[in-house]
C-alpha positions in Angstrom: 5.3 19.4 2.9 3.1 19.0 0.0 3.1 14.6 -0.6 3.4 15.0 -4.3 6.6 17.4 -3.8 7.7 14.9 -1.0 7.4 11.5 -3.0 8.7 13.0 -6.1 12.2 14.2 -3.9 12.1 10.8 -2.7 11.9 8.4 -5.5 13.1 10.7 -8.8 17.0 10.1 -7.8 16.0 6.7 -7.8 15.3 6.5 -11.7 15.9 10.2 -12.7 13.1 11.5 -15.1 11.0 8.0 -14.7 9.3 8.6 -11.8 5.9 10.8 -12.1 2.4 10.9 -9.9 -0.4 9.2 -11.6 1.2 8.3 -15.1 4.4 8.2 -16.5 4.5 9.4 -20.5 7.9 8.3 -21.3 9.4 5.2 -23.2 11.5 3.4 -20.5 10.2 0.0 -19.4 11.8 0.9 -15.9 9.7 3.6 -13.9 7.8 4.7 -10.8 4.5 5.9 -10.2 2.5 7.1 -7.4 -1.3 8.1 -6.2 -2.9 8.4 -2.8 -5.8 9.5 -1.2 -6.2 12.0 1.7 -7.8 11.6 5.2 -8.7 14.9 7.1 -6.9 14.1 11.1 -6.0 16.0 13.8 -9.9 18.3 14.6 -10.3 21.4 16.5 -14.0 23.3 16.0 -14.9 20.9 13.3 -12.0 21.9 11.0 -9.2 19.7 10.2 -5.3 20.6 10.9 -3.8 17.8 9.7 -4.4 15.0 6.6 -2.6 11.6 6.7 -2.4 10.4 2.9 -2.8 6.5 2.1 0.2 6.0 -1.0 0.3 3.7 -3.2 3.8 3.6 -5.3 3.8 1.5 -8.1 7.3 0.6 -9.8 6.9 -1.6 -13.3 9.9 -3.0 -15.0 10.5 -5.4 -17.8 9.8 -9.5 -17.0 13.2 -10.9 -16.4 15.2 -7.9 -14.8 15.8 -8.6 -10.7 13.4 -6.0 -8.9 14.7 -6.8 -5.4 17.8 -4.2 -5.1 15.2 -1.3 -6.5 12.4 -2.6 -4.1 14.7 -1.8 -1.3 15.9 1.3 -2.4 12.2 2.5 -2.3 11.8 1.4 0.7 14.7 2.7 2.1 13.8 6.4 0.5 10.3 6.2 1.5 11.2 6.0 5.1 13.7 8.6 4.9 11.7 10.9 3.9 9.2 10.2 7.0 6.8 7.9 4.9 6.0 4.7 6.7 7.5 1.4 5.9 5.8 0.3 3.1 4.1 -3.1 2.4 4.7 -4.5 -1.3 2.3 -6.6 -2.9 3.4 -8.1 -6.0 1.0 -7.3 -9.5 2.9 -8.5 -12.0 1.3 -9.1 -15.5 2.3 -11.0 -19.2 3.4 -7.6 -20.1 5.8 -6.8 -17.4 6.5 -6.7 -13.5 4.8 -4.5 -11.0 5.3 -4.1 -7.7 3.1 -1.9 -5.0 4.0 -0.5 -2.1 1.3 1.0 0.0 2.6 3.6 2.8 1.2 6.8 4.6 2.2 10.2 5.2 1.1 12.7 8.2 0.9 16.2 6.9 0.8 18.5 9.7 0.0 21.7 7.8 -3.5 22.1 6.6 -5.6 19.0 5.3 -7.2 20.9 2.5 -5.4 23.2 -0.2 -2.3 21.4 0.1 -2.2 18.6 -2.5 
């Protein structure tokens, strides 16, 4: 499955319409991000058959709100949907929290075309 298409079933029902890859456009305080990078796996004749994708899912909410029962949540839907367990690192700014969770995904289809 395409990772984009995969991470966006995974974490939009977390915070419906707030969760976007690369940049989020909208005024909530509360959402999700994500980016990752692709590494070809999986040669046969020099060509690729597989890509394994390093994520990184970045969730920013205001200073003050409790983050814990969301950072689960994304973890929890993260590994349902046959993403690894994530580590989270904490970045959290003056202006607001964020948190990062960095993760991988095999993609068994083809490594190049699909995201």
């Amino acid at each position: 499955m395409n990772t984009n298409i995969a991470l966006k079933e995974a974490l939009d029902p977390l915070l419906p319409g707030r969760a976007a890859p690369v940049e989020y456009t909208g005024k909530s305080p509360e959402y999700i991000v994500w980016n990752h990078s692709m590494i070809p796996e999986v040669f046969a004749e020099g060509i690729p058959h597989a890509a394994r994708y390093l994520v990184q899912v970045h969730y920013y909410l205001p200073n003050g709100k409790n983050p814990d029962p969301m950072k689960v949540r994304i973890c929890q839907a993260l590994m349902a949907a046959d993403f690894t367990c994530p580590s989270i690192q904490d970045a959290t700014e003056a202006e607001g929290q964020h948190y990062v969770f960095e993760c991988e995904y095999l993609n068994a289809g083809p490594a190049y075309g699909e995201d």
